[in-house]
C-alpha positions as CSV (number, residue, x, y, z in Angstrom):
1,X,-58.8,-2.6,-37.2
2,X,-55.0,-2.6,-36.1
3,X,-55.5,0.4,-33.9
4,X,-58.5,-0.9,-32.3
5,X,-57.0,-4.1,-31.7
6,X,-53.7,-2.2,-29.8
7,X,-55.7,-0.2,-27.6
8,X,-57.9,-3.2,-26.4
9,X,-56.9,-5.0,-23.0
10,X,-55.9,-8.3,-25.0
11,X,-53.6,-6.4,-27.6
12,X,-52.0,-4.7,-25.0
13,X,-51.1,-7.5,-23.0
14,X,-49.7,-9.0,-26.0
15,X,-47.9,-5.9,-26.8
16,X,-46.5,-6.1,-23.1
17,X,-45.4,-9.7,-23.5
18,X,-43.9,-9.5,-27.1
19,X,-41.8,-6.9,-25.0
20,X,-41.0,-8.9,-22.4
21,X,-40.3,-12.2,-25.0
22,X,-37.6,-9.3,-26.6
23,X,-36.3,-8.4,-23.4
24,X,-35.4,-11.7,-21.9
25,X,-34.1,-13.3,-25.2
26,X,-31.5,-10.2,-24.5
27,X,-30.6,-11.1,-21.4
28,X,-30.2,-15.0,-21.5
29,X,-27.9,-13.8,-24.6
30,X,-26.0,-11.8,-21.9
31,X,-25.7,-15.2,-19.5
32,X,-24.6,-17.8,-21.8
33,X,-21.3,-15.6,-22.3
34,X,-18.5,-16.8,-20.8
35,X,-17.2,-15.7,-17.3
36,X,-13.8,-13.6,-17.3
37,X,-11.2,-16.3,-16.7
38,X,-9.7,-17.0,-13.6
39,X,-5.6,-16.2,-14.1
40,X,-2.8,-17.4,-11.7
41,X,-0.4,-16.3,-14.0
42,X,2.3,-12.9,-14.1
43,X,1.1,-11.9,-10.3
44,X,3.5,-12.2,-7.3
45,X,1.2,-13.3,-4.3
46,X,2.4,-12.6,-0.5
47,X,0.3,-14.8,2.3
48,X,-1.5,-12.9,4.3
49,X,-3.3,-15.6,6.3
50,X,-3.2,-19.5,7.0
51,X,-6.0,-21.2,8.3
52,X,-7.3,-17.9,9.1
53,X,-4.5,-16.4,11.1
54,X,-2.8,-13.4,10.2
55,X,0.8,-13.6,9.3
56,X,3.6,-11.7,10.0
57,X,6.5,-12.8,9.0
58,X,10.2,-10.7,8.3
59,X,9.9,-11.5,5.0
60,X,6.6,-12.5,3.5
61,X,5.6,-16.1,2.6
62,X,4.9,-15.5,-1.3
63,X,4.1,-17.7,-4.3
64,X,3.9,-17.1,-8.0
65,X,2.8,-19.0,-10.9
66,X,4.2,-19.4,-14.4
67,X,2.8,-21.7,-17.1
68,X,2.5,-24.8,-15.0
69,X,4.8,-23.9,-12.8
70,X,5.0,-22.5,-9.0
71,X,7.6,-21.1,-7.0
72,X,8.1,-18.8,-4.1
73,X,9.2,-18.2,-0.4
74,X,8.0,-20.5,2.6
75,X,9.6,-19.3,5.2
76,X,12.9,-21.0,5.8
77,X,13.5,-22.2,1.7
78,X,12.7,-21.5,-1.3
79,X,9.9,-23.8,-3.0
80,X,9.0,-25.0,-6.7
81,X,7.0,-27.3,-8.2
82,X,3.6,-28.0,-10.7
83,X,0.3,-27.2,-10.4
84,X,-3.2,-27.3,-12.4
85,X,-5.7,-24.7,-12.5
86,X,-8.8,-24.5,-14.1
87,X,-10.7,-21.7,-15.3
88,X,-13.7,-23.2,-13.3
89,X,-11.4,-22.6,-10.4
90,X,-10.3,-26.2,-9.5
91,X,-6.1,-26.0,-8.5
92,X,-4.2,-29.0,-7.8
93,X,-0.3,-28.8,-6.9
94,X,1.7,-31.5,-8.1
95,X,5.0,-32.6,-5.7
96,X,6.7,-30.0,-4.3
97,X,10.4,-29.2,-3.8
98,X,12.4,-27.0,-1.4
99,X,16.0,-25.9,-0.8
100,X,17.1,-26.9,2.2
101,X,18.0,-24.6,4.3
102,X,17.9,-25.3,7.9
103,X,15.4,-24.2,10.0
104,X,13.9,-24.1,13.7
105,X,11.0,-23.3,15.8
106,X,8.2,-21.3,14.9
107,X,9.8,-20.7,11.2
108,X,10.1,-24.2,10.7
109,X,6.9,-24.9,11.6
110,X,5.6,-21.9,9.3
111,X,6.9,-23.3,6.5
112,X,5.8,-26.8,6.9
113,X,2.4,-25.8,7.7
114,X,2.2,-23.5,4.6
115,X,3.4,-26.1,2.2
116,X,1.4,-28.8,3.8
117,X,-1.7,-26.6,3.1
118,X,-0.7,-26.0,-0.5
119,X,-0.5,-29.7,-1.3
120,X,-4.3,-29.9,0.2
121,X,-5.8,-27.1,-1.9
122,X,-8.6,-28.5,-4.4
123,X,-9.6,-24.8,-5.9
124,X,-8.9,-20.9,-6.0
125,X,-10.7,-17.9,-6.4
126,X,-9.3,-15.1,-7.4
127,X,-11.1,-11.6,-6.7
128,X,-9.4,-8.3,-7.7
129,X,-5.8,-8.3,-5.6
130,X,-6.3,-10.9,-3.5
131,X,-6.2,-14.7,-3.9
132,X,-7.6,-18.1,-2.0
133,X,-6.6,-21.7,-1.8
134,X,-9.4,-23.4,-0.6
135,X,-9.8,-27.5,0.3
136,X,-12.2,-30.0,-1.1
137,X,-15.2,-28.4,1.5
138,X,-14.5,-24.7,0.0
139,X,-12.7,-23.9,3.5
140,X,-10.0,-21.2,2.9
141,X,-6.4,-22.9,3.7
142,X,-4.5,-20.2,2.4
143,X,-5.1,-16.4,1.7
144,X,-2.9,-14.0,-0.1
145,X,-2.9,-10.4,-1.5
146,X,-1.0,-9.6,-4.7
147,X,2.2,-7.8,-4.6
148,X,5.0,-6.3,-7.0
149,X,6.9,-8.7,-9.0
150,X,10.6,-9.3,-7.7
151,X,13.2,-9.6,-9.9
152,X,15.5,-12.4,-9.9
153,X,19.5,-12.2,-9.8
């Protein structure tokens, strides 16, 4: 009676579906895990573009990130200050410092751009070696590729 039952049309169709009832209780396991999380931390990050232009400067723009701390290079000084990230992506800097260091022209401007756009930035995303600050829209502000750590004197 089994075997006549499993080799009719109806108990092969429910043979196919108790299969496909197994097979997608296996994968909706598989989604509900929880992503990789996002990591700022123990990465020097050089800029490699600001509002979508390239830049070259002598000696790169960077930023790096420790606990809830950020510091780096923005062009004329040397920077510091707080930030929040989330492992959803949302960032939020909190004020930020500088030396102060004089600086003119295009430099100048540099670095004021680059830190103004690091106050604005609302999330990251993070994507093998290379990181972006984004604003509240999801419009890249800042772009930057990791690079070996430097050590401090």
């Amino acid at each position: 009676m089994v075997k006549n039952f499993l080799t009719s049309l109806v108990g092969q169709l429910l043979l196919v579906l108790l299969g496909l009832a197994v097979i997608s209780a296996c994968s909706l396991e598989a989604n509900t895990k929880p992503h990789a999380t996002l990591n700022l931390n123990g990465t020097q990050w050089q800029l490699k573009t600001l509002n979508g232009a390239t830049i070259n400067a002598e000696r790169p723009l960077s930023i790096s990130f420790d606990g809830n701390r950020m510091n780096g290079y923005a062009g004329c000084n040397s920077f510091f200050g707080s930030y929040n990230a989330s492992r959803d992506g949302v960032f939020g800097a909190g004020a930020i410092g500088a030396t102060k260091m004089a600086c003119m022209g295009e430099r100048d401007q540099l670095e004021r751009d680059y830190l103004e756009r690091l106050a604005q930035a609302k999330s990251y995303a993070v994507n093998r070696d290379q990181l972006q600050l984004l604003d509240a829209q999801r419009k890249v502000l800042l772009s930057f590729i990791s690079a070996p750590a430097t050590k401090r004197l």
